[in-house]
Structure formats: C-alpha cells, structure tokens
N, C-alpha and C positions, 0 to 999 in steps of 0.2 A: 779940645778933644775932637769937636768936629770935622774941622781942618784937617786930624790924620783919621779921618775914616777909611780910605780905601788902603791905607795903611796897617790899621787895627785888623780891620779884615783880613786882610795879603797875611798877617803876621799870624794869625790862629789857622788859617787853612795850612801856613807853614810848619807850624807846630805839629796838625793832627799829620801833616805826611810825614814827618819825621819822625814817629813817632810809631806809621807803619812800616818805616823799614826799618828800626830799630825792633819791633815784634818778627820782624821778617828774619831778623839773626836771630834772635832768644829761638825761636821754632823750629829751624832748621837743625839743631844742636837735639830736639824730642822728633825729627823728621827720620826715621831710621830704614821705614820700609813703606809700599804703596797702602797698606792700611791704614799707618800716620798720618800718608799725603791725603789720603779721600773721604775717612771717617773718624779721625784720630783714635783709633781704635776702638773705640765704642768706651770712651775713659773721662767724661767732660761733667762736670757738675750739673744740678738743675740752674743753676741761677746763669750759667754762662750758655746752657743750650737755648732757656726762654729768650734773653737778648739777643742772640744771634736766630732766633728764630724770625721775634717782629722786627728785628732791623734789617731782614731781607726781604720783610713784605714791604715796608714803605722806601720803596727806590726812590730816583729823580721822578717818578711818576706822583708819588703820596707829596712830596716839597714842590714840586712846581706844576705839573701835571693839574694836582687835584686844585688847592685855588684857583687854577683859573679856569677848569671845568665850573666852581662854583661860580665865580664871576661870568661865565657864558651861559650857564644851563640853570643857575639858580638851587636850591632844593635837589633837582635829581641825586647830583654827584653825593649827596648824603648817605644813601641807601647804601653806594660802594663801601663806606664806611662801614654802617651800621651791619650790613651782611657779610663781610671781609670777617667783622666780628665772631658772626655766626659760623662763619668758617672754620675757625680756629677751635671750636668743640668740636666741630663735623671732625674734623679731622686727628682730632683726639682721641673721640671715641670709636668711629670706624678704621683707623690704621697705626698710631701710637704704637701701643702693646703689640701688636702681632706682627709691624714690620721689625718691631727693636728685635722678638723671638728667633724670627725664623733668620733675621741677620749674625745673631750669634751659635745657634744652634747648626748654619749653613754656612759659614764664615765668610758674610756678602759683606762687598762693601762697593754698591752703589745699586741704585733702587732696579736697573734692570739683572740684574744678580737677583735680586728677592723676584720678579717675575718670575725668573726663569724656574728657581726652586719653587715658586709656587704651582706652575704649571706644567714641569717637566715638561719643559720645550724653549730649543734654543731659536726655533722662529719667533717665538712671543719676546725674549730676549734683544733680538735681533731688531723687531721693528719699536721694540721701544726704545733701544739708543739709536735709532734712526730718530723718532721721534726728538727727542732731545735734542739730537744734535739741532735740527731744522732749527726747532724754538730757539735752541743758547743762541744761533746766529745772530735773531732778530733783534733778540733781548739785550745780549753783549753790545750790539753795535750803538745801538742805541742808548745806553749806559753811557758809554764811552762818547758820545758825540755831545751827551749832555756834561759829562765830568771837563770837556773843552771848553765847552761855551759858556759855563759857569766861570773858570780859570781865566778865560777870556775877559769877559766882563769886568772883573778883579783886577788883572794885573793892567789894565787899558784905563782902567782909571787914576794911576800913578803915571807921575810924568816919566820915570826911568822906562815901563814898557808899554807906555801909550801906545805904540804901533805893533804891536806883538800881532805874529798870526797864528790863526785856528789850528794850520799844522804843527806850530813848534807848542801847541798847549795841548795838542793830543800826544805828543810825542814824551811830554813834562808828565802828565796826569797818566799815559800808559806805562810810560817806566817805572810809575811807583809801584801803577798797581800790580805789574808784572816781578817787580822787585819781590813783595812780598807775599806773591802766591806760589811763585817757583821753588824761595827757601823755604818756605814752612809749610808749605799746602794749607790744608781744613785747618791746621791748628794754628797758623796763623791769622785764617780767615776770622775763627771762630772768636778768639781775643781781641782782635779788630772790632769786632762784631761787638764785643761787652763795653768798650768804651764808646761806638757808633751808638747801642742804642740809650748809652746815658744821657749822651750830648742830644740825642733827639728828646726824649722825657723831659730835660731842663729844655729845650727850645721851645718844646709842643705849650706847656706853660708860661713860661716868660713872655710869649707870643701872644697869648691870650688873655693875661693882663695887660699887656699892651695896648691888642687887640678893643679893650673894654675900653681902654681911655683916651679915644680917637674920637667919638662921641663924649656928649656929655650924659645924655641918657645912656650908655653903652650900648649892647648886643638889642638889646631892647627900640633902642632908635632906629640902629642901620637897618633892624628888619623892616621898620614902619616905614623907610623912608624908601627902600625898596617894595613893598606892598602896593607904596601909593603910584608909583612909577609904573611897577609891572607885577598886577596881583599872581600871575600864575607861575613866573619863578620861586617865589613864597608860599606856595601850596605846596602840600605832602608831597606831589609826585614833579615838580618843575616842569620847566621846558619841555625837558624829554619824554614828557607821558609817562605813562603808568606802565605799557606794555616795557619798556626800555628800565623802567624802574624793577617790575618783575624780573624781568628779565636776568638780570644782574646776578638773582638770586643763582643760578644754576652757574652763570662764569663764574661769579667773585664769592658766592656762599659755599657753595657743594665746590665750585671749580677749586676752590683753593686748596682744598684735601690732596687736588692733581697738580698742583707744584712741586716738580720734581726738588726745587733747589730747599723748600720746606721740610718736602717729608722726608728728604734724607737726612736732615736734620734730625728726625725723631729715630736714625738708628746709631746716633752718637752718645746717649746720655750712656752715664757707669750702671746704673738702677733704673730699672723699668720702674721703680714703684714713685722715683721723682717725676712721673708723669703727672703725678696727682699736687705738684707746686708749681711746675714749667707749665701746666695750661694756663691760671691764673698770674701767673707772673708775666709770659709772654703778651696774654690777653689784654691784663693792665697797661704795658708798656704801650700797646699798637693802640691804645684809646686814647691816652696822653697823648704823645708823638701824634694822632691823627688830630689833635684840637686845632694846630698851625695851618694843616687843610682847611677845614673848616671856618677858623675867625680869620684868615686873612681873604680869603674868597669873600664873606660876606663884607666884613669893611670896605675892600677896594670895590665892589660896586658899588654900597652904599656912599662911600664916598663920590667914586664919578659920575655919578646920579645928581648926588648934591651939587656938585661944582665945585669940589673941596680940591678937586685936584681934575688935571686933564684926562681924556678918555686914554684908555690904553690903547699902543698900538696893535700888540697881540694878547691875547687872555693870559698865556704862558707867563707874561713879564709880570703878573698879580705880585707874586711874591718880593720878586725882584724891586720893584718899585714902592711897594710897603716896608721894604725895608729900609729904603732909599731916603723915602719922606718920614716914616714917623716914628725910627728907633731911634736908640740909644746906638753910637758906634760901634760898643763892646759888644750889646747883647748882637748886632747885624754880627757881628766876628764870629760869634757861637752859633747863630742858627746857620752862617753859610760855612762853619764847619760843621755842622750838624747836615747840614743838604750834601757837601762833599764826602761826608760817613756813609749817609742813606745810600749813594749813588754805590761809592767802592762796596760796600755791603753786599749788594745784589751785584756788583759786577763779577768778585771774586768765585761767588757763591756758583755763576754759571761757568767759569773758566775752571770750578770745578769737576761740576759734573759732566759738562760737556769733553771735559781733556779723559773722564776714567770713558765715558761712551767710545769715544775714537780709540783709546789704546788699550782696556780692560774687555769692554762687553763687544764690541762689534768683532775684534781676533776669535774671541771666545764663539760666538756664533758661529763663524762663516770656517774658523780652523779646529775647535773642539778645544783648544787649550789660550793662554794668556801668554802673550811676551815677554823674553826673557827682559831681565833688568825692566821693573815696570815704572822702579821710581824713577829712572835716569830717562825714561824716554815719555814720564809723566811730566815731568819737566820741562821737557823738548816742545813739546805736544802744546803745553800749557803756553808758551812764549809765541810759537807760529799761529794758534786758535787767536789769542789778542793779539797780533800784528793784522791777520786778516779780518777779523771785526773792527781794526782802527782803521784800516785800507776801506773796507767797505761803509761804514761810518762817513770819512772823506768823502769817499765818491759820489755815496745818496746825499750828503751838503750839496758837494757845486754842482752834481748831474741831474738830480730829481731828488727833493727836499721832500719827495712825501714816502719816498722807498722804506726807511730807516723805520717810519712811524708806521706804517702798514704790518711791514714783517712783526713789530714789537709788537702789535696787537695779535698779528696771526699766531705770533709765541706764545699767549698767558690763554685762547682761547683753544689750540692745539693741545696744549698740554692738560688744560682744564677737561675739555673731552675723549682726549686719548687715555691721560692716566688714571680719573677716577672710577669711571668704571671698571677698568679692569686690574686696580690695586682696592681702592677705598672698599668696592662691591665687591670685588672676589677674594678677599685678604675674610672676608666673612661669609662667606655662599662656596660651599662645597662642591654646589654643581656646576657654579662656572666652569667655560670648557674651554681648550687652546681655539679653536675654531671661533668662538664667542670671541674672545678676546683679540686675535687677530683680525674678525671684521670688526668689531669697536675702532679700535689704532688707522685701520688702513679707511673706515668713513669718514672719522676725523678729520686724516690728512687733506683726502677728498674735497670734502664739503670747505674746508676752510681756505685752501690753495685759491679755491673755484669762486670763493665768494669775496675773499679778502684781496686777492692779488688780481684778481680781474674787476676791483673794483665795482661788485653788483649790489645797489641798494634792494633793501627787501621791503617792502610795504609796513607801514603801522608803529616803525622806528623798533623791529623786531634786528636785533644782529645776526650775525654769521656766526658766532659765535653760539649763540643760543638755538639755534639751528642743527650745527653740530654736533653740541653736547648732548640735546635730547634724542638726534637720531643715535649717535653712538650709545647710550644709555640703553634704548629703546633694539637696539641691533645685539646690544654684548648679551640682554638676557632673554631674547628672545629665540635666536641663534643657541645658546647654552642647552636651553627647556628642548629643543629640538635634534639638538646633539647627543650621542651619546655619554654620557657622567664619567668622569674623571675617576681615577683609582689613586687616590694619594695614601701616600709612602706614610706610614705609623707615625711619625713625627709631627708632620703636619697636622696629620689629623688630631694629633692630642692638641697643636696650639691652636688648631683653630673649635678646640671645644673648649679653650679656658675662657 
C-alpha cells in the first residue's frame, strides 16, 4: 500500500471532485431563480446549515496555515482556535435571529440587502458590497492558489504528471470549482459543504490519534520535548506575546460575527428556532476539524527538535510532511481530501457573495433597482470573479509571493472591522445611525489598506487588524450617540424588540 500512496491520495481528491460536479447537476435542476443561487431560499435544514457553516471557517488556512503557525509561534496560534470558538456564540446570539428576520420579512438575500433595510440607506448598502467585494478578492485568490499548490504536490508525485505546472492545476482545481458554483449556486455550495465538513470531523480525529502515536509518551512528550528546547513557545501566550494573543480576540472572536461568507449563512436555515441546534452542531464540528491544527503543529516540532525527522523548509509544509512520514496512505487520501473540501468550501462561499455584491447590491445602490435576469448574469459574474482571482493568484506566485498572502489577511481583518460593528452592534442598538455606520466601513477600509498593504509594523506585536477593529468599533458608536437617532419603519422595530 505504500508504494501507491500518491496514488491513493490522487484517487480520493478525484472522488471528492467528482462528486462536486455531480452535486453541481442535482442543484441546477432546484436552481430556478437568484434567491436559489444566493440563499437557497432560506429552505436548508439545521444540520446542513451547522456544516456548511464551520466548514467555511477552516479554509486552506485552518489545514495548512494553522500547523504551521503552530510549529513557528508555538501556543499562540491556540487562542485563534479557542477564540474562533468563542465566535461562533457571539455570533449567534448577536446576529442569528434578527438577520434570518429581517431577511425574510424584507426578502434579502445577501447581507448588504439586510444593511440596507436595516438602515434605510443605499450608501450603507453600497460601501458594504464595496467592502466585500475588496475582501472576496484577497480571500478567493488566495484559496485558489492554495487548491494549486496542494493538486500540485499530488499529482507531481506520480510518474504519469511528475512535471505538471502550477498553471494547468489552477486551471483543473478552477474548473471544478467554477463547474459547481455556476450550476447550482448556494445550494450546491451548501451540500458540498455537508460532505466537506464530514471529511474534516473524521480527519480532525484520525489525525489525532495518529497524532498521539508518534511519541511513545504521546501529546504529553512532544510538549516536554518542546518545553525543554523552547520554554515560551509552550507557555499560555507563545511566541507572539500576549498583546498578539489578546488581540486575536477582537479579529478572530467578535471579528468572526463579521464574516460575511458565515453570516450569510445564518439567513438560509427553513426555522429560525433550528438556531438553537446549528450553534452546537457547527460549534462541535469546528473543535473536531480544529484538533489536525493543533496535534500536527505540535508533533512536527516536537519531532524536528528531536531529530526524528529533518527541519522543515517552510512552517506551511507541517501538514504536508506529517503526512508524508507518519500516516497510513488511506487515512493521507482523506485528510488531503478533507484540506481540498476545506479549501472549495470557503472558495465557493466568497464566489458567492462576492458575484450577488457586483450584480445584486452595487446596481441596487448606484441605479435604485436590480438587473434584469439576475440568475443568468449571476452566473456570468460568478465565472469572470474566479478567472480573475485565478489570474491574479498566478501573478502574485511568479511577480511577488507575498501579494496574495497580504490581501488574504487584509480580507478577514476588513471584513471583521467593517461588518461587526455595523451588523453584529446595530442589528441590536436602535440608535446606530447611517452616518455611524458609514464611518465604521470607510475607517476600516482606511486603516487596513494603510497598514497592511503598505506594509507598517506596529510596536508590541499589536496588528492592523486590531487597530482597525477597535477604531471602527469605537467610531460606529461614537458617531451614532452624536448623530441624530434613526426612525425605523414598525417592522423593524418589533424584530429588533424580540
């Protein structure tokens, strides 16, 4: 079995794309109009909306990302986990219920749609599929550069495409994923999404008993053997200090409430009142699936410490290389069709919201109404946004390798400062005002443009990100208190007194 490992592998990542474009007919056939394509009309069980929830939180970021934050920073990278956690109530209890309302009550179907009815104004509308749009860029490309380089890997280790290039694996890996986002939209993202976050739950496990029996003391060794090497990777706050560990709380805790591609999510379930099983269902899923973060990071240091294996060349390769040396061939098949689930998951997820930004909410602002035929030009929309996130993907590889990886950051900490405040805060506060809400979005932008693309460190291992979030925070309700108070339509006001 050995002998065909890059085989076994090649053969389950071929399964699971086959598998998405076989979802991608069944969907197209319930794909009937743009409410299909974008929110599958608010029709989707508890159990299929929790899975597709956390399996759009752990992209190629949670599978290869986070080990080997662990294996570089130690400890830190834990908190992302543990506060990611904490997210997923925030986000529950602050926006759940009263975006599913006001989206069925105002027949939205995409979160700057609920903006805009929340605040009667198509500028607040406006700069938040602006918003979007910037994010999906960063975020898509970067998806997609990773769904290459993983296919790559793969298929390069068979003698049939040992010389395969980066371009003909973006082009394999974007047509599927364009396959089955164009026929089925949301609903075929969403069922993608139920089988992505199985395969991750069995990976996050399988991984960690694995994990355990690399040592002979297990999880209990690797730490001691790490402790003794470098005691403050192994302390509460790692590497990154404490201020970088706080920190986190406001991007990846509260920020996560301000993921667009999540909370739109919470205006698909059939029953508001399945909120009360999709939190603990999604919640358990994203602690599972997170345990492969987790024990592969610590192994693979504690092993290169020990001398059990060679230093890594890059932290990124943690996963890659734990799989390499100390699996089973099958279970390497399942977790790296479990990393190419993670990846399409969140890939689909912004090709969603990003295509209704450009052809639903941005018409809507700047013309007063939506375009005609919105499925046939959602479609359209959807195929050009991933050609030009796979062009641009390409270009930051061979022109500048750290483009791709900036923007991605500048996406989860724009979105995190732009939308919670003025969804998570004002989906409950009365007196937030369009004025508040529009400098929240337009600080955002600001601050993060300024800090992340120009490259400025900030003293004490504080982010740009956590910078932003608090001034926007700090601007939406300050600005609000100072503005004069909003007159909401009877409606509103009764869902935001349930």
């Amino acid at each position: 079995m050995e002998a065909y490992r890059q085989e076994i592998i090649l053969g389950a990542v071929l399964v699971y794309m086959i598998f998405c474009v076989i979802t991608g007919l069944w969907a197209m056939k319930r794909t009937k109009n743009s409410s299909d394509f974008f929110i599958a009309s608010r029709g989707l069980g508890p159990i299929v909306v929790a899975l597709a929830l956390f399996s759009s939180t752990l992209s190629g970021f949670g599978f290869v990302g986070g080990p080997g934050l662990v294996y570089s920073i130690g400890v830190s990278s834990f908190w992302m986990v543990v506060i990611s956690s904490t997210g997923y109530a925030v986000g529950f209890f602050l926006v759940a219920k009263r975006i599913r309302m006001i989206a069925e009550v105002r027949k939205c179907i995409s979160l700057p749609d609920v903006v805009a009815a929340r605040y009667s104004s198509e500028a607040v509308r406006f700069m938040m599929a602006i918003t979007i749009v910037l994010g999906v860029m960063g975020y898509l490309a970067t998806q997609i550069l990773a769904m290459a380089l993983v296919m790559q890997a793969i298929l390069s280790g068979t003698a049939m495409f040992a010389d395969i290039g980066l371009i003909t694996c973006v082009v394999i890996s974007s047509a599927v994923l364009i396959f089955y986002c164009v026929t089925g939209g949301i609903i075929a993202s969403v069922y993608t999404d139920v089988v992505q976050g199985a395969i991750m739950i069995v990976a996050g496990l399988l991984i960690l008993i694995t994990a355990m029996s690399v040592f002979e003391g297990g999880m209990a060794e690797a730490s001691a053997i790490i402790l003794a090497d470098d005691s403050e990777a192994i302390m509460p706050f790692g590497a990154a200090g404490i201020m970088a560990s706080f920190g986190w709380f406001f991007v990846f805790g509260l920020g996560l409430a301000g993921q667009p591609h999540l909370i739109t999510k919470m205006m698909m379930n059939k029953n508001i009142s399945d909120n009360r099983s999709i939190l603990p269902m999604s919640l358990f899923g994203y602690i599972i699936a997170a345990l492969l973060w987790i024990s592969i990071g610590v192994i693979m240091r504690a092993a290169v410490v020990s001398g059990t294996i060679d230093p890594l060349a890059l932290p990124d390769d943690a996963a890659s290389v734990f799989l390499s040396v100390f699996t089973n061939p099958l279970l390497a098949g399942v977790v790296f069709a479990g990393l190419f689930a993670a990846i399409m998951s969140t890939s689909d997820a912004f090709l969603n919201i990003g295509t209704a930004a450009i052809i639903h909410d941005i018409p809507k602002a700047i013309r007063g109404k939506s375009i005609e035929n919105e499925l046939m030009w959602a479609r359209i929309v959807t195929v050009l946004l991933a050609i030009l996130a796979a062009s641009f993907a390409l270009y930051s590889h061979f022109q500048d390798a750290t483009l791709v990886a900036i923007l991605g950051a500048f996406g989860w900490a724009t979105f995190s400062a732009s939308i919670f405040p003025v969804v998570a805060i004002g989906l409950n506060w009365k007196g937030a005002t369009v004025t508040g809400a529009v400098t929240a979005i337009g600080s955002a932008l600001i601050i993060n443009f300024v800090v992340q693309l120009a490259g400025i460190t900030l003293p004490y291992g504080i982010s740009g990100g956590l910078v932003s979030f608090v001034t926007s925070l700090v601007l939406f309700i300050g600005v609000s208190l100072i503005t004069k108070p909003p007159v909401l339509d009877d409606d509103l006001n009764t869902i935001m007194d349930i």
